[in-house]
NUNU-861107 format. One record per atom (N, C-alpha, C): residue in one letter; atom name; z, x, y negated. Coordinates in steps of 0.02 Angstrom, whole numbers. Atoms other than C-alpha are relative to their C-alpha. Example, Ala and Ser with C-alpha at 12.3 -4.5 7.8 and 13.67 -1.06 7.14 Angstrom:
<rs>
+------+------+--------+--------+--------+
| resn | name |      Z |      X |      Y |
+------+------+--------+--------+--------+
|    A |    N |      0 |     45 |     59 |
|    A |   CA |    390 |    615 |    225 |
|    A |    C |      0 |     45 |    -60 |
|    S |    N |     -3 |    -42 |     59 |
|    S |   CA |    357 |    684 |     53 |
|    S |    C |     37 |    -39 |    -55 |
+------+------+--------+--------+--------+
</rs>
This chain:
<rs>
+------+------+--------+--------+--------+
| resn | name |      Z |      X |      Y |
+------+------+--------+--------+--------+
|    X |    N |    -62 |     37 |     -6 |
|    X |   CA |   -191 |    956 |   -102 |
|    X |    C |    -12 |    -70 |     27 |
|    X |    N |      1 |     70 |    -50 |
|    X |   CA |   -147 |    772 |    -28 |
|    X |    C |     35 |    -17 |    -30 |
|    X |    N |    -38 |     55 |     22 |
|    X |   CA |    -91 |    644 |   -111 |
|    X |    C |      4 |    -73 |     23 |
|    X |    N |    -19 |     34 |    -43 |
|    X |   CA |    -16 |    502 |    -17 |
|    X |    C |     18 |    -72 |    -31 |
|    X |    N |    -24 |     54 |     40 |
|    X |   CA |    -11 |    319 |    -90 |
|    X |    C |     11 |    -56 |     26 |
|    X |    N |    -29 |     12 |    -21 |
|    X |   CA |    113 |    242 |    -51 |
|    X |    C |    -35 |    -42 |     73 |
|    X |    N |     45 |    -14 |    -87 |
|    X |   CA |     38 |    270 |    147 |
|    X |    C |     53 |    -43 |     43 |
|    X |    N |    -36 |     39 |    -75 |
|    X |   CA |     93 |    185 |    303 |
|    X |    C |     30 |     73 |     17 |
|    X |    N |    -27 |    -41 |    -37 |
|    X |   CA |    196 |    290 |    428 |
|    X |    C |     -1 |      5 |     53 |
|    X |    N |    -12 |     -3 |    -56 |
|    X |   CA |    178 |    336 |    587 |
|    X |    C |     44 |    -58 |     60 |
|    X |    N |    -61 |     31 |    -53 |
|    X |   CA |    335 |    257 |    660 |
|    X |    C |     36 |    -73 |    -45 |
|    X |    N |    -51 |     80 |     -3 |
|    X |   CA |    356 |     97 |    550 |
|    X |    C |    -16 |    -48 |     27 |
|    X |    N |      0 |     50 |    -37 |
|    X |   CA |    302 |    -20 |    671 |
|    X |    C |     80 |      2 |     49 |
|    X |    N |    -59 |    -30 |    -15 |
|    X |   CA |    449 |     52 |    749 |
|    X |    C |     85 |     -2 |    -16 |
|    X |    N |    -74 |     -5 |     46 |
|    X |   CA |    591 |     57 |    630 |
|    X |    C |    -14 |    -62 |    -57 |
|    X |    N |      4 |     75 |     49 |
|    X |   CA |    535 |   -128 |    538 |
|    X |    C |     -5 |    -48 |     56 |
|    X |    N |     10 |     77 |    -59 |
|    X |   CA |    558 |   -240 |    698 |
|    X |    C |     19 |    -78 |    -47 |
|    X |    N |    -28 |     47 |     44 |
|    X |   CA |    637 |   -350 |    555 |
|    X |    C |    -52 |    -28 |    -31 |
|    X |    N |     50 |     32 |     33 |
|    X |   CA |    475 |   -410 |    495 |
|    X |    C |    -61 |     -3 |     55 |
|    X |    N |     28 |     50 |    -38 |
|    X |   CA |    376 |   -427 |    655 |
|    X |    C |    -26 |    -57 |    -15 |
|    X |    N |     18 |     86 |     30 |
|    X |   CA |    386 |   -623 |    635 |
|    X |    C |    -70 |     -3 |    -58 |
|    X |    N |     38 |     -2 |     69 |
|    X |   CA |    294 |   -591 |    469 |
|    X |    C |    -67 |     27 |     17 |
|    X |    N |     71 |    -37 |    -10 |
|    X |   CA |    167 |   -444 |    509 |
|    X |    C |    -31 |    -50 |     42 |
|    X |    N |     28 |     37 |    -55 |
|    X |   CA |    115 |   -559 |    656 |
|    X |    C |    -53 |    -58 |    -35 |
|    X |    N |     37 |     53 |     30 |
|    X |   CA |     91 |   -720 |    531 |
|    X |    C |    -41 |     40 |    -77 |
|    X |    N |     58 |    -13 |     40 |
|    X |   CA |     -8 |   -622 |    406 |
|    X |    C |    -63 |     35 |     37 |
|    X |    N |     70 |    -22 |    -39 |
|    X |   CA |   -124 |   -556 |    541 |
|    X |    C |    -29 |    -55 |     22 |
|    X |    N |     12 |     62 |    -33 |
|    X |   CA |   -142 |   -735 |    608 |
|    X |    C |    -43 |    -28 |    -88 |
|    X |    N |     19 |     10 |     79 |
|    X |   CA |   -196 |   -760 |    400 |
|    X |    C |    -63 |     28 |     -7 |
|    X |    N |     49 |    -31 |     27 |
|    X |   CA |   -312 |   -630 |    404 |
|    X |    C |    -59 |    -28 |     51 |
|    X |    N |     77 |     25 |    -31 |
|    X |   CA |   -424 |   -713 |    537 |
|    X |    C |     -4 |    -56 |    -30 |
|    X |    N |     -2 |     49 |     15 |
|    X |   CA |   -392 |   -871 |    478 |
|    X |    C |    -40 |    -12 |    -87 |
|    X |    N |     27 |     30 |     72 |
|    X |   CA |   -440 |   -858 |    277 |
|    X |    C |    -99 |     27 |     11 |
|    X |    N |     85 |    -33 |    -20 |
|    X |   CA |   -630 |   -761 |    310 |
|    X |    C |    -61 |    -66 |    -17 |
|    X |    N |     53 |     61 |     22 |
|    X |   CA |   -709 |   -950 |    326 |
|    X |    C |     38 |    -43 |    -48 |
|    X |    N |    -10 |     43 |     37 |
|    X |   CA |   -616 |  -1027 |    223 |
|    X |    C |    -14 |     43 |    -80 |
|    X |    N |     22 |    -32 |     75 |
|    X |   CA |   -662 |   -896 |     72 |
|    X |    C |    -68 |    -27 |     -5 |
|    X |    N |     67 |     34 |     32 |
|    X |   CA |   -841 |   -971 |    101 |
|    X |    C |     -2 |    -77 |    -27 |
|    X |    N |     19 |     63 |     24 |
|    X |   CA |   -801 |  -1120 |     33 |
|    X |    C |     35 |     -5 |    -66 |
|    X |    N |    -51 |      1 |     55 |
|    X |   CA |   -688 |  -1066 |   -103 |
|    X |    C |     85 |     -1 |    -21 |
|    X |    N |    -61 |     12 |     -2 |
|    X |   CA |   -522 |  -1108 |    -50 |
|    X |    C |     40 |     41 |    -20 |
|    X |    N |    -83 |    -55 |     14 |
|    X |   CA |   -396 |   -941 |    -81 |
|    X |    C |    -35 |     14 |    -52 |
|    X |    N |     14 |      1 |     94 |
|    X |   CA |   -490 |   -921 |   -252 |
|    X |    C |     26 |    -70 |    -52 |
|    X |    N |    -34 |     45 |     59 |
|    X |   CA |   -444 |  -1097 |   -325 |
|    X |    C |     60 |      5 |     44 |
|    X |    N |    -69 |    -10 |    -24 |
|    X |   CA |   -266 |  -1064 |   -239 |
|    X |    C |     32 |     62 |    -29 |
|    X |    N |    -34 |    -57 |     42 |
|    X |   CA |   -231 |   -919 |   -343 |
|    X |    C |      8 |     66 |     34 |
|    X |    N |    -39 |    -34 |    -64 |
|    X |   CA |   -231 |   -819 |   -174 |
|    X |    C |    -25 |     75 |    -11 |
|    X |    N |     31 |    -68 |     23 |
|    X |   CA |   -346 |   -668 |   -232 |
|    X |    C |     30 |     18 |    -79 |
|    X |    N |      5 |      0 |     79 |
|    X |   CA |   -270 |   -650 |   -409 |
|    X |    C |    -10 |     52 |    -13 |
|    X |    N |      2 |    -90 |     -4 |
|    X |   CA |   -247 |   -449 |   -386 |
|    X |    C |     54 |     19 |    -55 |
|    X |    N |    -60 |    -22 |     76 |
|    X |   CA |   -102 |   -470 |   -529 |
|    X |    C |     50 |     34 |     33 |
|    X |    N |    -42 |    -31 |    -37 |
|    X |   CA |     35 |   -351 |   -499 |
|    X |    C |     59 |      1 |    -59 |
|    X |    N |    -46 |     71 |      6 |
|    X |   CA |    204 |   -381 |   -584 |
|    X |    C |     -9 |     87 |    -80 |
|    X |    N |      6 |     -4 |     71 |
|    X |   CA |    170 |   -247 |   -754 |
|    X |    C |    -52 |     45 |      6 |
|    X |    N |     57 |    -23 |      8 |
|    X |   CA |     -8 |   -219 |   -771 |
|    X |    C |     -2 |     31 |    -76 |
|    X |    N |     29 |    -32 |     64 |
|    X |   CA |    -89 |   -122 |   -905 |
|    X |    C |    -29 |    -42 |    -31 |
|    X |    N |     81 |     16 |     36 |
|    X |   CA |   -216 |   -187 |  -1035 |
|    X |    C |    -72 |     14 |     31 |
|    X |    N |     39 |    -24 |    -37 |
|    X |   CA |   -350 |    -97 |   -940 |
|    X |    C |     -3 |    -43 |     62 |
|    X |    N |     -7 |     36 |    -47 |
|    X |   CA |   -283 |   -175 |   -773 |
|    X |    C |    -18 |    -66 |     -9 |
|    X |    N |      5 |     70 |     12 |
|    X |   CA |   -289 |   -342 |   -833 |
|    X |    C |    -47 |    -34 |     -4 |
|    X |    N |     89 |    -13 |     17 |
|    X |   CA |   -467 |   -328 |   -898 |
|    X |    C |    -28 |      2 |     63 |
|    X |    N |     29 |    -16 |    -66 |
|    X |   CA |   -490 |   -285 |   -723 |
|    X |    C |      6 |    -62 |     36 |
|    X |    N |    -33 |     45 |    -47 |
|    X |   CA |   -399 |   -426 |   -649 |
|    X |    C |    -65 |    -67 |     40 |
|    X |    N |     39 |      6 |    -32 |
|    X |   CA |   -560 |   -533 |   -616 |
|    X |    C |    -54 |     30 |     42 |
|    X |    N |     33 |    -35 |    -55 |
|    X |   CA |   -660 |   -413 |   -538 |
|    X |    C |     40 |     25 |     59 |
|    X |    N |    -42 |    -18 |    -54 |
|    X |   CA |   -516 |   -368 |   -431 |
|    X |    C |     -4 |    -65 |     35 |
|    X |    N |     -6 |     48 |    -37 |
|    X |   CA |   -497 |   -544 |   -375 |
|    X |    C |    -45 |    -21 |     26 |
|    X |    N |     51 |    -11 |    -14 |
|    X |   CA |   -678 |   -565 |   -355 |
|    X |    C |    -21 |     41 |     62 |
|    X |    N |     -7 |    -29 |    -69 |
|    X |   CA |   -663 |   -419 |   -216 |
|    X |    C |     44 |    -26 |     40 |
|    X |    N |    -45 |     26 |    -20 |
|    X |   CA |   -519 |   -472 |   -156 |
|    X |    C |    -15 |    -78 |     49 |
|    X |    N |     22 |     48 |    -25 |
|    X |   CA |   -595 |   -645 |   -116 |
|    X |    C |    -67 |     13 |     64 |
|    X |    N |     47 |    -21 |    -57 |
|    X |   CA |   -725 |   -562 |    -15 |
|    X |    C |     -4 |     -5 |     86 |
|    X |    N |    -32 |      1 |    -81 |
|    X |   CA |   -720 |   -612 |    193 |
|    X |    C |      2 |     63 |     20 |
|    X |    N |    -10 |    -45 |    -22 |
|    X |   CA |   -761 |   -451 |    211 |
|    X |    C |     43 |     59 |    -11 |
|    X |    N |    -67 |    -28 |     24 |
|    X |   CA |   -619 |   -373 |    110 |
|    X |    C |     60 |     -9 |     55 |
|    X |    N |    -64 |     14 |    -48 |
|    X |   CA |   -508 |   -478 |    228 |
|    X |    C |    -41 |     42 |     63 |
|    X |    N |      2 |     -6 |    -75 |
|    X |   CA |   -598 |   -439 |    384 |
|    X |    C |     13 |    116 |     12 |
|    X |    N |    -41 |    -53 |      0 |
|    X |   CA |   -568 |   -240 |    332 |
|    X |    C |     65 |     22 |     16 |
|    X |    N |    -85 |     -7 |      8 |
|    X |   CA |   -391 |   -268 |    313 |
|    X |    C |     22 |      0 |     65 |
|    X |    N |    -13 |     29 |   -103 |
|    X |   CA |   -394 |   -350 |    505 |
|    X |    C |    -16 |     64 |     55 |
|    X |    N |     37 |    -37 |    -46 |
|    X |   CA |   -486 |   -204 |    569 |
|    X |    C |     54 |     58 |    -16 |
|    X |    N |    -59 |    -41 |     15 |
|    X |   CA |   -348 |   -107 |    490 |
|    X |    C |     68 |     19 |     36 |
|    X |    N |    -61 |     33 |    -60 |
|    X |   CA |   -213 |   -185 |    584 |
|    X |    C |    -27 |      8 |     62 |
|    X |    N |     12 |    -25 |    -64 |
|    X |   CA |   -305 |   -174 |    731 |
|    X |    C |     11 |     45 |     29 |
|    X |    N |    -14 |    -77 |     -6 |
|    X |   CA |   -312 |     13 |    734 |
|    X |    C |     43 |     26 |     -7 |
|    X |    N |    -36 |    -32 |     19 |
|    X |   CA |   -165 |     40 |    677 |
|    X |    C |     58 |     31 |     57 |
|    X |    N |    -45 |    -70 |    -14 |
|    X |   CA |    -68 |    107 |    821 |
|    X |    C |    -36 |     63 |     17 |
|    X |    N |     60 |    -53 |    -14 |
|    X |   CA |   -218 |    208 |    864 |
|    X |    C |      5 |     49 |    -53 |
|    X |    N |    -13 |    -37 |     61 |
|    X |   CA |   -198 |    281 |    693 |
|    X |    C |     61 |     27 |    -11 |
|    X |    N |    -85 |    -17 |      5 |
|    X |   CA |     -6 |    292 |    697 |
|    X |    C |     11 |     62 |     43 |
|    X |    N |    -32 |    -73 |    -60 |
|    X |   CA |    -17 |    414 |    856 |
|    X |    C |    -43 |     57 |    -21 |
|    X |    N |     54 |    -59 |     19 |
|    X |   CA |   -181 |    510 |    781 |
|    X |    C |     58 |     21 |    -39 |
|    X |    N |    -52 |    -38 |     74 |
|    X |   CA |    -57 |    541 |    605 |
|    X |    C |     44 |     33 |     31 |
|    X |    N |    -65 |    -31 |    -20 |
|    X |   CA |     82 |    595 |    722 |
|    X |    C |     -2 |     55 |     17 |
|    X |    N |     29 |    -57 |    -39 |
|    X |   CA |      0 |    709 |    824 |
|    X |    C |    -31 |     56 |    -65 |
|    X |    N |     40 |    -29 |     51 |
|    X |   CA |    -89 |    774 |    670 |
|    X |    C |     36 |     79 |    -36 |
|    X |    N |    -36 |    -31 |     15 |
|    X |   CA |     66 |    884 |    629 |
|    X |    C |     22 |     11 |    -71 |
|    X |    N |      0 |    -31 |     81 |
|    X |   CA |    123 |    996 |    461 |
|    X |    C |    -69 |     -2 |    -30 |
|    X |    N |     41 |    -41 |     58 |
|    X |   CA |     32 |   1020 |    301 |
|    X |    C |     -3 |     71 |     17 |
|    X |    N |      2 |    -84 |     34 |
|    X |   CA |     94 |   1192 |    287 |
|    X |    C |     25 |      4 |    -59 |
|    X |    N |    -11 |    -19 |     67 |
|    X |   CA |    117 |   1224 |    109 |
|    X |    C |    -46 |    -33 |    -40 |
|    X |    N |     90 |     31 |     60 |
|    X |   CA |    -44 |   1122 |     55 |
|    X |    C |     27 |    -63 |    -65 |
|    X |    N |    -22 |     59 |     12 |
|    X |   CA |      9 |   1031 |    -94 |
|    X |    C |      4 |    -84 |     16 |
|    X |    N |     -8 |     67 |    -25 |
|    X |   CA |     73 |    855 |    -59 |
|    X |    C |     37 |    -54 |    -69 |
|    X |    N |    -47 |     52 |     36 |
|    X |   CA |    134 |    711 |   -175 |
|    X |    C |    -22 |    -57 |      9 |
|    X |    N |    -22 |     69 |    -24 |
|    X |   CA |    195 |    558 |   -122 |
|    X |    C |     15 |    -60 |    -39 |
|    X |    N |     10 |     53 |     36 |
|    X |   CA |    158 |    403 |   -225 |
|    X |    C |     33 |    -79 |     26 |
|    X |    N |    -40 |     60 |    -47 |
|    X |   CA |    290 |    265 |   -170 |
|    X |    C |      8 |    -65 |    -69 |
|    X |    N |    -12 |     64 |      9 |
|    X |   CA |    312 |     76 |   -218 |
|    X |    C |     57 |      3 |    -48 |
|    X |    N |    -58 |      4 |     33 |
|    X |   CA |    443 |     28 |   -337 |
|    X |    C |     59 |    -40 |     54 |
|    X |    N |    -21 |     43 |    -58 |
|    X |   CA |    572 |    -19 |   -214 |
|    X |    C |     58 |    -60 |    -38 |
|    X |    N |    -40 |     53 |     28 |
|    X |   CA |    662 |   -137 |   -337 |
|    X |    C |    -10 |    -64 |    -19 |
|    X |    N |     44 |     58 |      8 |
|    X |   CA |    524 |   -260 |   -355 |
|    X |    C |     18 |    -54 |     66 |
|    X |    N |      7 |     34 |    -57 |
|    X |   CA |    553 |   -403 |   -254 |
|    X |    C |    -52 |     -3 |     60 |
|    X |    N |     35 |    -32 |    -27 |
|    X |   CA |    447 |   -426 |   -114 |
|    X |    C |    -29 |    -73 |     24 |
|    X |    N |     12 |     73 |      7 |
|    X |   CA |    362 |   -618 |   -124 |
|    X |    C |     -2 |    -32 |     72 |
|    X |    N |     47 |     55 |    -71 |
|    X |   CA |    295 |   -648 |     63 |
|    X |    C |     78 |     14 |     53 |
|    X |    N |    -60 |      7 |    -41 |
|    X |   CA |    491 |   -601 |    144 |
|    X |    C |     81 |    -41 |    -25 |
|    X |    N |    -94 |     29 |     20 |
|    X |   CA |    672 |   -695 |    122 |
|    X |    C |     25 |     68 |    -38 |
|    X |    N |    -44 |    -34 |     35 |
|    X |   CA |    784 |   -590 |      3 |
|    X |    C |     24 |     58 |     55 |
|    X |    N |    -62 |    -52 |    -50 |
|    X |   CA |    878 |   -512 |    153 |
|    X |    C |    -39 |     28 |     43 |
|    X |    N |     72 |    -22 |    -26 |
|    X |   CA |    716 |   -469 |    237 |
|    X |    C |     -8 |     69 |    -45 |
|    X |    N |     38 |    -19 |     58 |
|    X |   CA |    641 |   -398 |     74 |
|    X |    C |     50 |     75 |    -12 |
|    X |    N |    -68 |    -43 |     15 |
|    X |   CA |    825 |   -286 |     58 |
|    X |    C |    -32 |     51 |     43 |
|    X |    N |      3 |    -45 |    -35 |
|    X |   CA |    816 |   -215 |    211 |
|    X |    C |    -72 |     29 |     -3 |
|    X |    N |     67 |    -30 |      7 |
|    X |   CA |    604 |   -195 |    209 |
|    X |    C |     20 |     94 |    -72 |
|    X |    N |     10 |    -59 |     36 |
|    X |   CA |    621 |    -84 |     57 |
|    X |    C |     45 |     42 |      4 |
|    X |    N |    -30 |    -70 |    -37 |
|    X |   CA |    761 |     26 |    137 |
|    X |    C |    -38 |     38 |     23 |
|    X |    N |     20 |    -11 |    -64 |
|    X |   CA |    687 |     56 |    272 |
|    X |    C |    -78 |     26 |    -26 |
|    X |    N |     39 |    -21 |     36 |
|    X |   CA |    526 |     92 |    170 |
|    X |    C |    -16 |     36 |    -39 |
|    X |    N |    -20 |    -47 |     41 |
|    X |   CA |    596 |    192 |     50 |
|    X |    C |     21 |     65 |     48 |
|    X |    N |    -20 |    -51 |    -64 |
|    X |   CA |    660 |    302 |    180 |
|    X |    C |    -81 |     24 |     53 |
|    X |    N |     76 |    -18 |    -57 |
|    X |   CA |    478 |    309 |    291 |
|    X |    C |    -41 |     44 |    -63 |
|    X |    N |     17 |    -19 |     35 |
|    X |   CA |    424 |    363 |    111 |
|    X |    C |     29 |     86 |    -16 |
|    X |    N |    -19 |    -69 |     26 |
|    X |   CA |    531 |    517 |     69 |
|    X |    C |    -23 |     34 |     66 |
|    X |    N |     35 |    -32 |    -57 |
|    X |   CA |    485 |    557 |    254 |
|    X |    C |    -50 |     39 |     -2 |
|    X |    N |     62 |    -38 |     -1 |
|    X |   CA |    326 |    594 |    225 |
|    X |    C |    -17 |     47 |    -37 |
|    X |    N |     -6 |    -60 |     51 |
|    X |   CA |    374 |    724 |     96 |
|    X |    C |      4 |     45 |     48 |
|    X |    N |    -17 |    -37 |    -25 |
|    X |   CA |    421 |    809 |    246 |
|    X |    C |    -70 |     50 |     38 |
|    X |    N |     49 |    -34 |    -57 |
|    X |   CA |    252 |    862 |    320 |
|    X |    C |    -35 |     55 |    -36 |
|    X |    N |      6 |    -47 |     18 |
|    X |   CA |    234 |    985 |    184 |
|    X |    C |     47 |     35 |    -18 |
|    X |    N |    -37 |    -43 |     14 |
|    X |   CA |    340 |   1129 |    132 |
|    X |    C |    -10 |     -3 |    -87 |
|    X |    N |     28 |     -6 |     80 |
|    X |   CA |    247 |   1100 |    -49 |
|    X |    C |    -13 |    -79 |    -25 |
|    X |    N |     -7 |     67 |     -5 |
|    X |   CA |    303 |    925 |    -79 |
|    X |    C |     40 |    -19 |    -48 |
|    X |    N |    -64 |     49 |     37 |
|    X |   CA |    370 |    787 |   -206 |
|    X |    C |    -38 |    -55 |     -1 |
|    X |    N |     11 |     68 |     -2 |
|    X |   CA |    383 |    609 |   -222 |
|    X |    C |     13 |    -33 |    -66 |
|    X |    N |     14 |     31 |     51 |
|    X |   CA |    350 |    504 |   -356 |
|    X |    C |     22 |    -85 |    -13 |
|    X |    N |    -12 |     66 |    -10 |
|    X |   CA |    423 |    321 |   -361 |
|    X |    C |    -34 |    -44 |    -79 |
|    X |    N |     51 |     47 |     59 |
|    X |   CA |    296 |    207 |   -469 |
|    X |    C |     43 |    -57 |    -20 |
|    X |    N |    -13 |     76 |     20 |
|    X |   CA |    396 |     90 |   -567 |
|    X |    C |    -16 |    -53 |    -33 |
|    X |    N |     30 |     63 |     30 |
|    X |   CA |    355 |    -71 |   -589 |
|    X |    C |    -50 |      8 |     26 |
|    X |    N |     43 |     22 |    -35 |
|    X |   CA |    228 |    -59 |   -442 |
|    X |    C |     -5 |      7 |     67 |
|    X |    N |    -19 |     26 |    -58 |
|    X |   CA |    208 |   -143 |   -297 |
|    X |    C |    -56 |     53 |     48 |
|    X |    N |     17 |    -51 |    -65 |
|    X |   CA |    122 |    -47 |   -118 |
|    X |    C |    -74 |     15 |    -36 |
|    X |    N |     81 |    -30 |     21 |
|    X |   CA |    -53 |    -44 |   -237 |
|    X |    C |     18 |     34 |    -78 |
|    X |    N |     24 |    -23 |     52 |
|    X |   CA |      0 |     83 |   -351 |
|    X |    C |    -41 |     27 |    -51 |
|    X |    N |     40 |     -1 |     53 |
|    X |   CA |   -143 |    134 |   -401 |
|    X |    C |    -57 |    -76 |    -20 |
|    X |    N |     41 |     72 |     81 |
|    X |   CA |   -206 |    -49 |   -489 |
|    X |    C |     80 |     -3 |    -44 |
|    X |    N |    -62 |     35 |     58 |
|    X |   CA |    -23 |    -75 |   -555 |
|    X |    C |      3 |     75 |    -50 |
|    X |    N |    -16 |    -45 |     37 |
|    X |   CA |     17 |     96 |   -599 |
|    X |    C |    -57 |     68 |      4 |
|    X |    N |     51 |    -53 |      9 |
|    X |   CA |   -155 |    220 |   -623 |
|    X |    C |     22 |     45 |    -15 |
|    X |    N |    -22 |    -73 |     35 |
|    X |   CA |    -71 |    350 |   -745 |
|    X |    C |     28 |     17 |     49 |
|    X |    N |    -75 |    -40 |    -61 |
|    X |   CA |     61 |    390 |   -597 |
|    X |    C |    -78 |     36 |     16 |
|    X |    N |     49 |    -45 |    -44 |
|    X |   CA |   -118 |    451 |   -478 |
|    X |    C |    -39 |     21 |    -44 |
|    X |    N |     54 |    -57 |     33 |
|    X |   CA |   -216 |    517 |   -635 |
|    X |    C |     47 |     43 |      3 |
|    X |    N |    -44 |    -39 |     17 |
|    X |   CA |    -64 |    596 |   -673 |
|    X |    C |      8 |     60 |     78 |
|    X |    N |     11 |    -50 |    -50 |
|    X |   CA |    -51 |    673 |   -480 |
|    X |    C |    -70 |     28 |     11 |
|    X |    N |     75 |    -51 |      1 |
|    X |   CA |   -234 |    709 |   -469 |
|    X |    C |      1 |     75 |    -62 |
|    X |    N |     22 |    -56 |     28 |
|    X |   CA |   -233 |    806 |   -623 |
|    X |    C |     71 |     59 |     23 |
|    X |    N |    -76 |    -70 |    -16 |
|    X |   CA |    -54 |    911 |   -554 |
|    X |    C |    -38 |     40 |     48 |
|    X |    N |     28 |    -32 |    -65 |
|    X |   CA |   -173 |    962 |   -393 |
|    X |    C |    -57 |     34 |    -18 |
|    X |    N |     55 |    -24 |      5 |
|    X |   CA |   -324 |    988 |   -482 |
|    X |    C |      5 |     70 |    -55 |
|    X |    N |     12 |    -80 |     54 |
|    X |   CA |   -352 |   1181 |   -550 |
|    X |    C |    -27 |    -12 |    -64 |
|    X |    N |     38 |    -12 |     95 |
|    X |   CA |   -352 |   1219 |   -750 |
|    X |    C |    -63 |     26 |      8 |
|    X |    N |     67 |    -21 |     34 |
|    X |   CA |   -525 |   1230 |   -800 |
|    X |    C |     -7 |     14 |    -65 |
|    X |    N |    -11 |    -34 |     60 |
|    X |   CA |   -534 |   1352 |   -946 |
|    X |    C |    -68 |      8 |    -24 |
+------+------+--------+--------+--------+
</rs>
């Protein structure tokens, strides 16, 4: 099976021209912080915190070693290489076609959470328009459901774990 958390899409560069402006100035971010993590700066700025808006006990415990990665140049310079590729990746996924029937579940964002780095009316339309690229991707199997993590933001699994133990163990065969 395939489980999908909460994944990019093919075609939202496409259908989010409304945040352009934005994607643009957080790619302009991601070259930009790399030297300035060697000196400390987005760690005493709170900028790595990795908090997400209702962590666990567990999570929380986590929360410096997450930020700790997080602060990493080479965490950011991943992220950059991410964006780079990404229409390269957008036309591979497209082309890629159906599942088939292979289980699928789709692990989506809480779309009620605000959304900190866009204006309100931004943030509205983003998680339409997001929410919608999401049930989409239910579509590329015939053996498909979607799951909406609430109370977590696009990294469900640090905010919300039980949701993907919970789909891992739906995919993975009883062992008797």
């Amino acid at each position: 099976g395939v489980i999908l958390v909460d994944s990019s899409h093919p075609d939202q560069i496409k259908r989010m021209p409304f945040i352009a402006k934005q994607f643009r100035q957080y790619a302009l971010l991601l070259r930009l912080l790399p030297p300035a993590m060697y000196f400390g700066y987005p760690r005493f700025f709170g900028i790595c915190s990795g908090d997400g808006p209702q962590n666990s006990a567990e999570v929380r415990a986590a929360l410096p070693a997450i930020a700790s990665r997080q602060c990493l140049p080479s965490d950011l310079r991943t992220i950059d290489q991410e964006f780079e590729a990404f229409d390269l990746d957008a036309n591979e996924a497209a082309s890629a076609g159906s599942f088939g029937n292979i289980p699928l579940i789709v692990l989506s964002e809480d779309p009620n959470l605000p959304n900190p780095g866009l204006p309100p009316d931004v943030s509205a339309q983003f998680h339409s328009t997001w929410s919608q690229l999401q049930l989409d991707l239910t579509h590329l199997s015939t053996n498909s459901s979607q799951v909406i993590a609430t109370g977590a933001t696009h990294y469900v699994q640090r905010d919300r774990p039980d949701l993907l133990l919970a789909a891992l163990n739906k995919l993975l065969p009883a062992h008797h």
